[in-house]
C-alpha positions in Angstrom: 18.9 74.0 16.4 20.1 70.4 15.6 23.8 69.0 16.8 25.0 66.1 14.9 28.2 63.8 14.3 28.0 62.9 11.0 30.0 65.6 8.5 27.9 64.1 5.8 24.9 65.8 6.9 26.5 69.2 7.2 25.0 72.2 5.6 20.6 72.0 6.0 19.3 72.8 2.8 15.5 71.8 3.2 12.5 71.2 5.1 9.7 68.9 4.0 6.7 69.2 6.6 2.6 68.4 6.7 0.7 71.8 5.7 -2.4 72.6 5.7 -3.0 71.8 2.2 -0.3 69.2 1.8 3.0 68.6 1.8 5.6 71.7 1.8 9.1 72.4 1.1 10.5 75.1 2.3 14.1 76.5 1.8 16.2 76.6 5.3 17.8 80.0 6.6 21.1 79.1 7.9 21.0 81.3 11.6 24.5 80.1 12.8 27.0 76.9 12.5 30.0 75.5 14.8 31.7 72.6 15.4 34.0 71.3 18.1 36.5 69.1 17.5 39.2 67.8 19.5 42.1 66.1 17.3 41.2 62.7 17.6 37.9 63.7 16.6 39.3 65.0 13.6 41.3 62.1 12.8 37.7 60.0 13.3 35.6 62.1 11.3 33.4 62.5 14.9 33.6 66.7 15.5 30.1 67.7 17.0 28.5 70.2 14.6 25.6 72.4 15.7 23.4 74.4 13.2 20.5 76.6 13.7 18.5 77.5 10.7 14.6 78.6 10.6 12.0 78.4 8.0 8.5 80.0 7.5 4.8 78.3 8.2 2.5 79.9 6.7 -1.1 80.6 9.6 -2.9 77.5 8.3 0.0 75.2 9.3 0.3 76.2 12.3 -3.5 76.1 13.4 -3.1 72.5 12.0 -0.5 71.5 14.3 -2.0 72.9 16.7 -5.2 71.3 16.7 -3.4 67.9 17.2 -2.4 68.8 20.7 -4.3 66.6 23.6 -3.7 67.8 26.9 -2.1 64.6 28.8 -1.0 63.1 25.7 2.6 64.0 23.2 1.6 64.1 19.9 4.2 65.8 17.6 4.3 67.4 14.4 6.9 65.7 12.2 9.1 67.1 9.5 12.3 65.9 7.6 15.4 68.4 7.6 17.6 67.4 4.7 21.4 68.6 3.7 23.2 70.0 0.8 24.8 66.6 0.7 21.0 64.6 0.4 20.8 63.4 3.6 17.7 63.9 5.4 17.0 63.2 9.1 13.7 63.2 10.7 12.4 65.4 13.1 9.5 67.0 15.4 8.3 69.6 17.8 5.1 69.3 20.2 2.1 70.2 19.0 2.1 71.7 22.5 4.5 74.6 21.2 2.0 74.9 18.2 -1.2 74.9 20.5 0.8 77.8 22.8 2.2 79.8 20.1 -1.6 79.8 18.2 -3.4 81.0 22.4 -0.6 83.6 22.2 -1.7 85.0 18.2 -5.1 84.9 19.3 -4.9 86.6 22.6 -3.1 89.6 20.9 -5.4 89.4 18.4 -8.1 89.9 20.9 -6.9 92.7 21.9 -6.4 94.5 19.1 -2.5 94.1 18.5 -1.1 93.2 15.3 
């Protein structure tokens, strides 16, 4: 989920993140949109937009990002989100989500469950 200002960068297209075997583009599943705007935030081009869109990683990615986490320190997995418009903005999650998300695929893994 990203929340912006700027109407320019309305509509996420893309991402463009590290995989395993290079970079990646990957097409953006639009989840939901809104904005709120009062009217002087019409008038000023300034209505807050929120999107949340989603996009695949393939196993290999993941265990990548993962392996960057260091307990004690943030390190971050960064990725550019760009519109329909060409505007990109950068971004990142913890590699602490990656190295949680990876213990919780191999502990069901472990036990047998797909």
């Amino acid at each position: 989920t990203d929340t912006y200002i700027d109407f320019s960068f309305r509509h996420l297209a893309k991402a463009t993140y590290p995989g395993a075997s290079g970079s990646h583009t990957a097409t953006l599943q639009g989840l939901s949109q809104n904005s709120i705007c009062n009217l002087r935030d019409l008038f000023e081009r300034k209505c807050t937009h929120t999107e949340t869109v989603a996009f695949d990683l393939d196993l290999a990615t993941v265990r990548q990002a993962a392996a960057a986490y260091r307990p004690g320190e943030r390190t971050t997995w960064p990725f550019q989100i760009t519109a329909k418009s060409g505007h990109e903005r950068s971004l990142s999650l913890s590699s602490a989500e990656f190295r949680a998300l990876v213990d919780a695929l191999d502990g069901l893994a472990a036990t047998g469950r797909p």
